[in-house]
Every structure is written in C-alpha cells, then in structure tokens.
N, C-alpha and C positions, 0 to 999 in steps of 0.2 A: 575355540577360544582365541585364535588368530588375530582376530579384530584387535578383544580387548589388550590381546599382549602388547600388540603395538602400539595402540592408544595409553597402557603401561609406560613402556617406553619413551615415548613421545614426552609424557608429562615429569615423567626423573627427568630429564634433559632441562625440561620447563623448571623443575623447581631447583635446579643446580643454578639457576643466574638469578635466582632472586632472592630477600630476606629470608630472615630464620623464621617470623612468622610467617611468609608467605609461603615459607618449604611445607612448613608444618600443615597449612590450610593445604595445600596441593597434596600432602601424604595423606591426609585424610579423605579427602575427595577421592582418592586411588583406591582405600583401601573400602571406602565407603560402596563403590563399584562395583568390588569385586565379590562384596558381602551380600552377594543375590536375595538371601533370605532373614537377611536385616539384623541376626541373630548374635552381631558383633567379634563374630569371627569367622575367618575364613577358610575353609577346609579343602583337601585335596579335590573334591568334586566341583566346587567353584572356583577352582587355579589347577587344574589337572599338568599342567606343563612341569612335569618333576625339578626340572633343575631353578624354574623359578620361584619355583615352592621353597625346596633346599636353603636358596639365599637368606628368604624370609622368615623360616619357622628356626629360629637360631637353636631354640631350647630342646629340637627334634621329636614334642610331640605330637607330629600331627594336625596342629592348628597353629593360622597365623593371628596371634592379634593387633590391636591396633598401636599397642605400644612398640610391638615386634616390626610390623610394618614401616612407624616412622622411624623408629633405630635406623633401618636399612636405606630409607629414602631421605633423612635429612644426614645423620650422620652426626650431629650436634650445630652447635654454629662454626662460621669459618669463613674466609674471606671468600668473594664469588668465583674466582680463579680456582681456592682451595675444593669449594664445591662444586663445581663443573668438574676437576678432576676426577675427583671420588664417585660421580656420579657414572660420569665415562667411562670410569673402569670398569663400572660395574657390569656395565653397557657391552663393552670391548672382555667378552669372554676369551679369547684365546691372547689376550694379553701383548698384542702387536701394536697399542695404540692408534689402531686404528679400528674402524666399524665400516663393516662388508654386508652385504645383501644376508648373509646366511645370517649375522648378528640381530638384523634385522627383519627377521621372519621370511626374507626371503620378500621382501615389500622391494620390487626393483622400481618403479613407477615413483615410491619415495626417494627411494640413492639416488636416483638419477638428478629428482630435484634439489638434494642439499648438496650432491657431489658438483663444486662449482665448479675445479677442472677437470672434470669429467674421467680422471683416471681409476672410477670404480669405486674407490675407496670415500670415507669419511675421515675426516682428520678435525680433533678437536676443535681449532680454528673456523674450518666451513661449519661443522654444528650449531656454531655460536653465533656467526655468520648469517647465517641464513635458516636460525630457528621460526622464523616468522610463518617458513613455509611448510614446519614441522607441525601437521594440526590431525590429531586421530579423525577418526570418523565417529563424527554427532559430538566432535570437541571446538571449545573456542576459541578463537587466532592463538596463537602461543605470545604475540607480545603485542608491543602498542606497533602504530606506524611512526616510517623514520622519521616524519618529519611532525610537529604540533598539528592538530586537530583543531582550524580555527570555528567559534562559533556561526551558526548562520544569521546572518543579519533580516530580523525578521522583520516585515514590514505589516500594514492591516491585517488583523487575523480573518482565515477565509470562515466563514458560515455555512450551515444547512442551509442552503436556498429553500426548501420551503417551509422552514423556518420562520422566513422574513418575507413571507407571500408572493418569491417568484416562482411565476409559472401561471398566477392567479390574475383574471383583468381588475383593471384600476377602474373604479366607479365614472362615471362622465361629469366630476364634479363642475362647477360653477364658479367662477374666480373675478376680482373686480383688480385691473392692474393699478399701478399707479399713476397713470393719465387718463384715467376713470372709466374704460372699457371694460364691458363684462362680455365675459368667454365665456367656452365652455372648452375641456380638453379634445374635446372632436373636433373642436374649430381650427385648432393649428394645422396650416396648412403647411402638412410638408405629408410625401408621401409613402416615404419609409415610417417615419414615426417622431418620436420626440426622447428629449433628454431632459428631464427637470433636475435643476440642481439648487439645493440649499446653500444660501450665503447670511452672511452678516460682516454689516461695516466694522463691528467693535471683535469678533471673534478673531486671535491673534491666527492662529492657523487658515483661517474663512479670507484672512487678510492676503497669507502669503497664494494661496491660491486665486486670487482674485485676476493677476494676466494670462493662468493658464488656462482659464473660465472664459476669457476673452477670445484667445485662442481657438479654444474648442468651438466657439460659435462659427466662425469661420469654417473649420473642418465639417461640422456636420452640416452647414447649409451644401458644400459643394459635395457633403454623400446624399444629401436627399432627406434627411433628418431634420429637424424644427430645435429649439433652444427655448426654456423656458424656465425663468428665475425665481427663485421663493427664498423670500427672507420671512423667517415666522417669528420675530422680536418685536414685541411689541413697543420694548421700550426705545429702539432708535428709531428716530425724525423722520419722515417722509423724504423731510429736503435734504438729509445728508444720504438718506440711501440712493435719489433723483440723481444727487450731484457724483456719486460713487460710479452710475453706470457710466453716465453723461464721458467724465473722465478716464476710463474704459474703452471706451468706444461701442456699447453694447446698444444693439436697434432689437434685442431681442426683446418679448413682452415678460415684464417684473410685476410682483406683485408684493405689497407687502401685508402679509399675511397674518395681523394682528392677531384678531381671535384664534387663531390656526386651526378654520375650518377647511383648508386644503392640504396642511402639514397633518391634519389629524387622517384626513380620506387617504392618504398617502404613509400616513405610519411612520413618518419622519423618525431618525433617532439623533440627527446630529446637522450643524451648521455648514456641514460640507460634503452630505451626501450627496449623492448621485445615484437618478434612476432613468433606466433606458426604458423607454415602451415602446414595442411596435404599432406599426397602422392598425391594430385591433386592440390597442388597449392593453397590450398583456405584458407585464410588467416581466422583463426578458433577465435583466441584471440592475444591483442595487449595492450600493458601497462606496468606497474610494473612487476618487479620479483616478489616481497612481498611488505609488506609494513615496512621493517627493517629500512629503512635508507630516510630521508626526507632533502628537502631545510636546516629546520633549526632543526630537531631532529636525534638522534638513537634510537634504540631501541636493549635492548638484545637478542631479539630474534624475529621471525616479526610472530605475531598476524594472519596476512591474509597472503595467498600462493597462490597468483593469477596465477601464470604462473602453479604449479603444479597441482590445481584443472583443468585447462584448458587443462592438458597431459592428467589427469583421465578421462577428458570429451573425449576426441577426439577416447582413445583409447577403450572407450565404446560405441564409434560412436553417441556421444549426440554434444548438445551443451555446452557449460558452462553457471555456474548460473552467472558468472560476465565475460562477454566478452570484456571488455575494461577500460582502466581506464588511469586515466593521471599518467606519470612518471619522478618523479621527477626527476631533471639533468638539462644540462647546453642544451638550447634551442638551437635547430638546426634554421637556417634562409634558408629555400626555395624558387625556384618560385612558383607559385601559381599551384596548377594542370592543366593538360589539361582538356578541357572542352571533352564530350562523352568519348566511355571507350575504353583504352588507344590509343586513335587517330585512331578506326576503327568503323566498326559496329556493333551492338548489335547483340549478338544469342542466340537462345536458349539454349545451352548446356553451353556454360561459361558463359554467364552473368543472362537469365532469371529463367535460374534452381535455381542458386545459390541465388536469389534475393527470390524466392517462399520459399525455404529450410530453408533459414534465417529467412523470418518473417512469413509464411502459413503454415507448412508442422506438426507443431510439434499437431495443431491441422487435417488441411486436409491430412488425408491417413486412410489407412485403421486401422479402430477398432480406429481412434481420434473421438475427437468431434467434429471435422465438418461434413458437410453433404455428403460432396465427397470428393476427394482424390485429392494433388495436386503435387506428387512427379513423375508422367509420362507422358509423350509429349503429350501422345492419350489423356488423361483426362484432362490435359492445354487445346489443340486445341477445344475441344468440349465444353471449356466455356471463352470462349477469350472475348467475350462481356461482359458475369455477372462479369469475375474480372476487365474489364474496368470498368465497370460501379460503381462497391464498392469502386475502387481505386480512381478516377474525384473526385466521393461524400465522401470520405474520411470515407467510414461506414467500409473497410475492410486495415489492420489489429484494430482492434479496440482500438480506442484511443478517447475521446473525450474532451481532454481538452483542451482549448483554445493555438494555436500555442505559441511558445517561441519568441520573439521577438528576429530580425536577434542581432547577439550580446551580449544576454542577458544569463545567464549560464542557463542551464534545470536542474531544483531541484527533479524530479522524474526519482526514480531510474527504473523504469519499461515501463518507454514510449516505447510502440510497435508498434508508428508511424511510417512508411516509412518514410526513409532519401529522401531527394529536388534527390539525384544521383538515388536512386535505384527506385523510383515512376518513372522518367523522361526517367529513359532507359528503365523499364519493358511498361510506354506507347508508348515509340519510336517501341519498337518491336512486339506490339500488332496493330500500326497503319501504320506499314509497309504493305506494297503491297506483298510483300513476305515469311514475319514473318523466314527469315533466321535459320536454325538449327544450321549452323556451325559444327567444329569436334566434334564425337562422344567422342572421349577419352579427350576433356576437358572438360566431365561431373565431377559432385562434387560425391563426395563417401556420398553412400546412407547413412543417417541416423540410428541409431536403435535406438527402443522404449521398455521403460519397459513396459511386461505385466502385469503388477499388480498395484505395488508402487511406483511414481516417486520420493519420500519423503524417500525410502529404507524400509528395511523390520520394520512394526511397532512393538511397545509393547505392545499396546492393541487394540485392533479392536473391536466398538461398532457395532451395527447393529437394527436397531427397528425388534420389534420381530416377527413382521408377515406382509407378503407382502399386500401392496395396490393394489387393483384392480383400473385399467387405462382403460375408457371408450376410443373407438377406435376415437369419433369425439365431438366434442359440446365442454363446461365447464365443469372445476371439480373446485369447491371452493376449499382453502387450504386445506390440512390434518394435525393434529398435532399427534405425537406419541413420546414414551419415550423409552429409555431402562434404566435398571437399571445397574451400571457398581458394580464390586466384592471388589473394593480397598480396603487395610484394613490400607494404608497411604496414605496421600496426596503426591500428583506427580506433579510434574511440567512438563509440554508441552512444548517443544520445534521445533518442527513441527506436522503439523497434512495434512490429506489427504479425502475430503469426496468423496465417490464414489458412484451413483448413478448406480444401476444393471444395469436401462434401461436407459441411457444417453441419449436417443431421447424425452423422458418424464418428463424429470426433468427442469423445468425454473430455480428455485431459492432453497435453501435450507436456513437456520438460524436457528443455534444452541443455546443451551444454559444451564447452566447447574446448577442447582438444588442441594444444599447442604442437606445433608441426614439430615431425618425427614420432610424435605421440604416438603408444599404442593405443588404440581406441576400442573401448567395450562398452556393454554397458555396464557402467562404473558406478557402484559404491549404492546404486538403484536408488536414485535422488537422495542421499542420506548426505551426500560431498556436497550440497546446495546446489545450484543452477544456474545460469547464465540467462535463460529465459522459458516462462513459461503459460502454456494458455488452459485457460477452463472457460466456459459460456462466461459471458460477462468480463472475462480478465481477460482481455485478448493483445492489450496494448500496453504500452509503460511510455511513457515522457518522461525523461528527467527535468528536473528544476535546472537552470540554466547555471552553470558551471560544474554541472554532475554526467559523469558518464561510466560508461563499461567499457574495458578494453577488449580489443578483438586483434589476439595477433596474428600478423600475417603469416601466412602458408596456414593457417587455421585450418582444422575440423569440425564441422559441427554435426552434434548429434542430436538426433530424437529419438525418444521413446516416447510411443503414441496411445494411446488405452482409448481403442474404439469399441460404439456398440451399436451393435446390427439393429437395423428399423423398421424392416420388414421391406425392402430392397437390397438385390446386392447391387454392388457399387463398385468404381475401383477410387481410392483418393490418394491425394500427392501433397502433402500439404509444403507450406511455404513459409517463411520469415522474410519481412523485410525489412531494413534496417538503414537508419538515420545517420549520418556522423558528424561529427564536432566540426565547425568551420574554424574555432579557436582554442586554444588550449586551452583543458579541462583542469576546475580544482582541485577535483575529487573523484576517487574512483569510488565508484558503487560496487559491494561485491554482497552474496549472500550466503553464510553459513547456518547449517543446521545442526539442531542438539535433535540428535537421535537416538533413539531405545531398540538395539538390535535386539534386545534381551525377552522379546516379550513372551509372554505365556499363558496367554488366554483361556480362562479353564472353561471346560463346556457345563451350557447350558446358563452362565456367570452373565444375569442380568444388568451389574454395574459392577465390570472387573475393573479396576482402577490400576493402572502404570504412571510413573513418574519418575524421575530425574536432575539431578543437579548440577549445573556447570557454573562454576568459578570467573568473577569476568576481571581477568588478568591485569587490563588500561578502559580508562573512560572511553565507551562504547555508545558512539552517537548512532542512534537508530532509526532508521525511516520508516520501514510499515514490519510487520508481521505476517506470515501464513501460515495456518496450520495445513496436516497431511494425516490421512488418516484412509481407511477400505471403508465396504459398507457395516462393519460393526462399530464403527465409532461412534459415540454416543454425544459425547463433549469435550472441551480442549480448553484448557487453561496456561498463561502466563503469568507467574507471580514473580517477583521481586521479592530477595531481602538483602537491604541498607549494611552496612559494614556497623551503623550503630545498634542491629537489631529490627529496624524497623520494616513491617511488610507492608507490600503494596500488589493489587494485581494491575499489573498491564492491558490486558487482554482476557475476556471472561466469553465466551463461548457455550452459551450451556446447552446451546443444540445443533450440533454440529451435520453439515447435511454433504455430503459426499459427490453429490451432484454438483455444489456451487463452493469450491472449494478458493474463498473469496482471500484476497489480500487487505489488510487493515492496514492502512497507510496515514501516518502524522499527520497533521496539516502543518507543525514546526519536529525538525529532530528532536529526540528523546536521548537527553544523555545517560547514561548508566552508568553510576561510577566506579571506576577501580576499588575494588574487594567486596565487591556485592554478591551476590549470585544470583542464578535466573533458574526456576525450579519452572519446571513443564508437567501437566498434567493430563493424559488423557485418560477416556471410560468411553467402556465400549461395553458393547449388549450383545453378549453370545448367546441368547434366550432363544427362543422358540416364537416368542413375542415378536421379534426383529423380524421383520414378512422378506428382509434383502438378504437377510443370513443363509449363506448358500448350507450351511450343518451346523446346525445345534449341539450337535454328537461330539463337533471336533474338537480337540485342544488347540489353538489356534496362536500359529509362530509367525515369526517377521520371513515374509516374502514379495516379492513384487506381483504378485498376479491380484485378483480382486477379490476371489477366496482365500487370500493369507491375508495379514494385516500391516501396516505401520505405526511408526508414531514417529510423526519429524514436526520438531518447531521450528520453522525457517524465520531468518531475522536478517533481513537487508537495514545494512550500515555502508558505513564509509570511510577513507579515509584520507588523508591530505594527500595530495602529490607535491613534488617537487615544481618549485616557480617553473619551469625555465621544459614542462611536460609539454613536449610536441605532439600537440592534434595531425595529424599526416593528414 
C-alpha cells in the first residue's frame, strides 16, 4: 500500500490550495481509490496502515466512510492558508512543522525534489512552492503551469491522404488552354513533374494568393517541376482571367475550365488548391500552398509550407510528413466520383503498387521493419493471401482505433488506416481470377529511403554502453540499461529517433531520463510516463515547431528494452538520436500516466474489466494518447466526463494488439477542461481462448515482465514556458 499512501498524501497537499468544492471532489476521488471493492467503504484490508486508518475512522468502528474521509481531508471551508495548515499537520506527524522522508513513506527521490534548499526537510512554504512536482504515481500534474497556456494557432486542417486519393495516378486527362492549345497532362514538359493549382479572379482568398502562385512558378521551374493553372468558374470572362495572368507575370499554361471536366478528373474541392504529381502521374500531395491566408485570417508570413515540403519530399523520392490538407477558398461544387478507379479495372502497376507504396512500403522492403518486402510484383504475388488476410481483419496497415463515423471529422493526424477506395480495389485485384498487371510504364517511381536517420542528421546520439545478448529462442524478461550523456547545458528536444541495431529483437523500448545526481532504477516501470519511446512503427517523434522536451544536462538516460528471440541469437545495442531547438521553445512537451497498479486479474476472466478516475486539476491541452497494456489485454478505452455532466470518449480501442502499441496523436491540441475527469478503461482476456496467455490458471497482478500485466493511459500535453526559455 506504499504507492497509494503516498499518492494519499500527495493529493491532501493538492486539495489544501484549492476550493471547498474542489477539496470535496479531491476527497472523494481519495476515498474512491482506496474503496478497492467499490462497496463504499473502506476497511482495514484496503488501508492496512493502522495509524492512517486511526486518523480516518473517527467513530472507531472499523470502517472509514466517505463522510468520515472527507471530514478528515477538507476539514469544512477555510481560507487556503487556513487549509494548507490543517492539512500539513496532518501531514507533519511528529508535530515539528516540518515533513521528513520518514513522513513521507520514506519516498527520498520526492524530498529531494520539493526540498528546494536541500536541507532534508520540507517546510510548508517549499510544499506549496513546488507542489507541481508533487504528482503520485498514475496521478495528474498537481496544478496548472506557471505561466497561461496559450491556444495553438491552427492553420488548414491536415487530412487522410488517402482519403483525397494521394498516393493514386491522376488520369492523362485532355485540357484546352486559354490561347487555344490542347494538352494532355503527360505533355508538360518538365521532369520531376508538375503542380496544378486552382485559382479564381473573383475568390477573395484565390486573390491574396495570386503573387505567391507567381512566385512558386519561378521555384519549380528552377527544381525541375512544370506549373499548371486551372480556374474552374465558369462564370469569369476569359479576358479578365487572360488579363490576370498577363499582369502576374505567369508564361505558365492556364486553362479555364468551364465545364470542369479537369477540376472533376482531379477532384478539385476549392479555388486554391494545390496538387503535386510526380513524373508518373501519381498524385504525391494535395491542399494548401501554406498556411498565409485563411477563410477569415492573414497572416504575414505563413508559419507551415505545405506545398514546398512536399517538392522537398518528392525530389528526395520520400513521402511528405503532411500529405494533405484542406484549402481554404471558395468551394468547388461536383458530381460525386465514379465508383472503381476511373471507370476501368484495377491493375497492378497503376492502382495496387501505388496503393502498397502509399501505406506498406515505407516499412515492407528491404533493410524496413517489416518482415518482407512489398515494393516488387514477384514478392506481392508470393503473398496475396497474408495481405488479404491483414487487410478483411483490419490488423495491416496498423490502426486500431475505433472507425470515424461516416461524416464525422477524423481528429488524428496519423491514422494509417486504408481508405473505403484503396482497401476495396487492392481486394478487387487480389480476388480477381487474373490479378491483371496492366502497363508497365504506369508504375509509381520507386521510393528512397534514409539509411540512417529519418529525423535528419542528429546532435547527440545516445547509445547503452554495451551490447545485450539475444537468446536465439524461448523468453528474455526485460533489460534495463543507462547511458550517461556529457551535456554541460540543458537542451531542448525537438525530435528524436530510437534505433534498435537488431530490429528483429527489439518489441518495445521506453525511455527516460534521469536528472544528474539522480538515483537511477528502473523507476515506477513506465507508470512515471516517459521521455521517449519505440515499438515497430512508433520509432520517431517531431515536434510541431515551437514544441520540445527538455534534456538536462549531466543527464541519464535509461532504457528498458522487451526483446524477443527470432530464432537467431544476436547481441544489440540500441541507440537514440536526438534533435535540438536552434531557438527557444514555447512549450515543453511532457507525458503523464494514469495508472492502475491495483490490478487483479482473475483466472481464466474472458473480459476482466479494470478502470479508473483521475481529476483534471487546470485545462489540459493534449497532443496524442497511448495506451499500455501485456499480451492479455483485450481493449483500451479513454472517456471524458465535462464538469456539466456530459460524456464523451476520446479514444475507443476495442482491439487492442500488444505488438503495435501505437500513439494516437491530434492533428490540433485537445483541450480538457478544468474539473472534468478522464476515466480509463482496460479488458483483458485471461481465458484459455487468448493462444498469448502464458496461464489461464493464474490471477494475474501488475508487473513489468510480459506474464504480469499493466494498465497505463499515457497522455502527452504541454505546457507554456516562460518568454525569455533559453534553447542552449
């Protein structure tokens, strides 16, 4: 009961500095804890620590309840001075005003950190001080940050790329310009590829973008790239749109697109879209130029460069990190697409290449993390069944969060679920009697891959200092290892990269990181949140530009590693490399988890259900989610309830797979607001059924190995720093 005493304690501190409702919500959340077996009282077996018992059960019989409880934890009302006193005392057993290591379980790792001048002691002042840093284990920050939490200013929202058919070739339509030439889109000569962009003389936004459209012709003729104009209004003049370019300065070829049979081949949705295709037609990025000029804003300069990252992308033969996005302007009105792809049959070389390349490839090929390669026809055809079979059961490209409701916006910016289009023709072509190839020369242009860092070159590269040996078959329990890093200032993170030597060995990684003189363990067994971490797929983190992680100097960093044998033994070393701030950061990124140390999995419990309540103190701007879970975990839920009552889930999981233990990341912050709470819910399958269930037999308790279980909701936020935060 260690844990929760101190997480007890932590939370009387918490609710001495705040309202009298807010004492009362925090006393009940305490006692709610402590009530293991929900039966609304507390009894010596679920608070076995006699003298904390004593305090509580006033009436001496036996049971604490919850009227009993908050007598003791608010006290009545009182000013917040008067309640921090009372609370402290209660705190400060031996009556010396002050709180010592023994008062506190004997937690020295906490004294040390509320103890500001270090003389051992706690004194009401530092408590108060530096309650921020006072947070239990699987509890949330104890208060707001010091400084306002300002909104993020959010510019086009990003999209499912294949959503809006990137990744798919754009037909060879037929176009007649405005000085009366007919084209076709393979006629542009240029030989990287081409950028069509939607304009209109009369759209006020179409307007303000009209010299940075000027501009851009210029840049992509001198990358290799073609420029290619489409207004699709029928109702402006020829001669005002002639006279539009003319004044411009634009030699690029225009079209004015009456009928809008190229705005239709193209899927147009707006006056100022923009789409990149490469030299095969294949439609790479689709959105915003930038994010300068909006509905109802400007801006002096634009913040995000969507179209130009996406030229950087293509002409290094990658993808982009942001492949789509909605563009502001005045709404095109189409028919509805044709249904299959563009009124013929599916083939391998235009449609299912480009469909694997888009969402499989970046991991399947050679030297990726997949197990085989999925970028050549011979290595397709030799597994046409394993990827029907991932694609039906929805296990490959890996997503697991409960579908979007038709209609409903998609709030994660990372979903690498197949689109309803590119699942339905990659099975039409796999369930074909023929599996058609189609032409060779409407293959997609191969891909390239960094060999080293997708993140770019780092500025400090950690590594544990001496390699593990990898048993060829059977268990390995986790390993934990450190390295010490040289810093002689603190650095802020701004991306980071972990790389495992032997990528066939490596399940999971979670980092963390150890301020100097730290004692260093493995601590709190990722229940304290993380500094950084990998599983297949999750290997990397970018921050949004003014976000980062601190790394202070003389740092430690730790790993604990959960490898698994592959029928080689092996030795690996793995590594982190890491990014830093050239200019001072906003905001610091940090991640807390609500944890259930409490668990108790009963055998042979086909859907045991665990869950939990945490209190969310100050409006909690949130970036992404992860859940954490062994292999009996079944499913993983985030819900919300509103301080008016009202519920919402965040995060719906209902098949939670232990192998791909994925991050759900916003495409804008999620704010939460003060006096909500965040209920977590996991189920797990202790059956006979579960083929990973190492015993059925067992009762199954929280441990770090892969035969015990967890249950952590991790939730990466943020919070303001101070103007004047020096990036070193």
């Amino acid at each position: 009961m260690k844990p929760f005493r101190f997480t007890l304690s932590a939370a009387i501190l918490c609710a001495g500095l705040v309202s009298a409702p807010a004492q009362q919500e925090t006393a009940d959340a305490i006692f709610h804890r402590a009530d293991r077996d929900g039966d609304g009282r507390v009894t010596k077996e679920e608070l076995p620590d006699a003298k904390t018992f004593a305090r509580f059960d006033a009436d001496g019989d036996g049971i604490i309840t919850l009227a009993e409880a908050r007598k003791v934890l608010t006290g009545g009302a009182g000013s917040e001075a008067e309640g921090a006193a009372r609370l402290f005392t209660f705190l400060d057993r031996n009556g010396d005003g002050e709180l010592s290591g023994d008062e506190l379980q004997g937690q020295a790792k906490r004294l040390k950190a509320l103890d500001r001048n270090k003389d051992g002691r706690i004194t009401r002042a530092e408590a108060i001080d530096t309650l921020a840093v006072l947070q239990g284990r699987g509890d949330m920050p104890a208060q707001a940050p010091s400084t306002p939490v300002k909104p993020v200013e959010a510019g086009p929202s990003i999209l499912k790329p294949g959503d809006v058919g990137v990744g798919r070739q754009i037909a060879d339509v037929t176009f007649t310009t405005v000085d009366g030439q007919r084209r076709r889109l393979a006629e542009l000569a240029a030989p990287k590829g081409v950028v069509i962009a939607f304009t209109s003389t009369t759209c006020p936004v179409s307007k303000r973008y009209a010299p940075s459209l000027a501009r851009l012709e210029k840049e992509l003729a001198a990358q290799g790239l073609a420029l290619l104009l489409v207004n699709p209004m029928a109702s402006e003049s020829a001669a005002d749109i002639s006279a539009w370019a003319r004044e411009l300065g634009f030699t690029a070829p225009l079209v004015h697109d009456t009928e809008r049979i190229l705005a239709a081949a193209l899927r147009g949705r707006t006056t100022t879209e923009v789409l990149l295709l490469d030299a095969t037609r294949t439609l790479t990025y689709r959105g915003a130029l930038d994010d300068q000029y909006g509905l109802q804003y400007n801006l002096d300069a634009p913040r995000e460069h969507y179209l130009r990252d996406a030229v950087a992308a293509l002409l290094a033969g990658q993808h982009p990190a942001i492949a789509a996005t909605e563009a502001p302007g005045c709404e095109l009105d189409l028919p509805p697409p044709a249904t299959g792809t563009e009124g013929t049959k599916v083939t391998y070389h235009r449609d299912v290449a480009r469909i694997l390349q888009q969402n499989c490839v970046e991991c399947h090929r050679d030297g990726g993390l997949g197990p085989f390669a999925l970028d050549d026809l011979a290595e397709v055809q030799d597994r046409v069944k394993t990827i029907k079979r991932v694609v039906e059961q929805r296990q490959m490209p890996p997503w697991f969060a409960a579908p979007i409701a038709d209609g409903a916006e998609n709030p994660w910016a990372n979903d690498c679920s197949l689109s309803t289009r590119d699942r339905t023709d990659l099975l039409a072509w796999i369930d074909s009697t023929d599996r058609p190839l189609g032409d060779a020369k409407q293959a997609p242009a191969p891909l390239r891959f960094s060999d080293e860092w997708s993140i770019g070159k780092p500025d400090l590269i950690v590594q544990i200092p001496k390699p593990i040996a990898i048993k060829a078959e059977g268990f390995m329990p986790y390993q934990f290892a450190t390295a010490q890093t040289t810093l002689t200032e603190d650095q802020w993170v701004t991306a980071y990269e972990v790389q495992p030597s032997v990528r066939e060995a490596v399940h999971h990684v979670i980092l963390q990181v150890h301020e100097k003189g730290a004692g260093v363990r493995d601590r709190d067994e990722g229940a304290g949140g993380f500094f950084a971490a990998y599983v297949p797929g999750n290997a990397r983190r970018i921050y949004a530009p003014g976000f980062a992680r601190k790394l202070p100097a003389g740092a430690t960093l730790s790993f604990q590693i959960h490898y698994t044998p592959f029928g080689k033994a092996v030795e690996e070393q793995v590594r982190i490399g890491l990014v830093f701030a050239k200019t001072a950061p906003l905001y610091e990124v940090k991640t807390l988890a609500l944890a259930d140390r409490n668990l108790a999995i009963q055998p042979g419990a086909a859907d045991h259900v665990e869950s939990i309540e945490r209190p969310v103190p100050f409006d909690l701007p949130v970036l992404a989610y992860m859940a954490h879970m062994h292999v009996r975990g079944k499913a993983f839920r985030y819900d919300l309830m509103l301080p008016d009552g009202t519920q919402e889930t965040l995060l719906d999981i209902p098949r939670y797979d232990f192998n791909w233990q994925l991050r759900y990341e916003y495409k804008e912050p999620r704010t939460i607001p003060r006096g909500s709470k965040i209920k977590v819910t996991a189920v797990y399958d202790n059956s006979p059924a579960n083929k990973a269930n190492p015993d059925p037999a067992k009762l199954v308790k929280w441990g770090p190995q892969t035969y015990d279980e967890m249950m952590i909701g991790y939730i990466e936020y943020f919070t303001a720093l101070p103007p004047l935060t020096a990036a070193k």
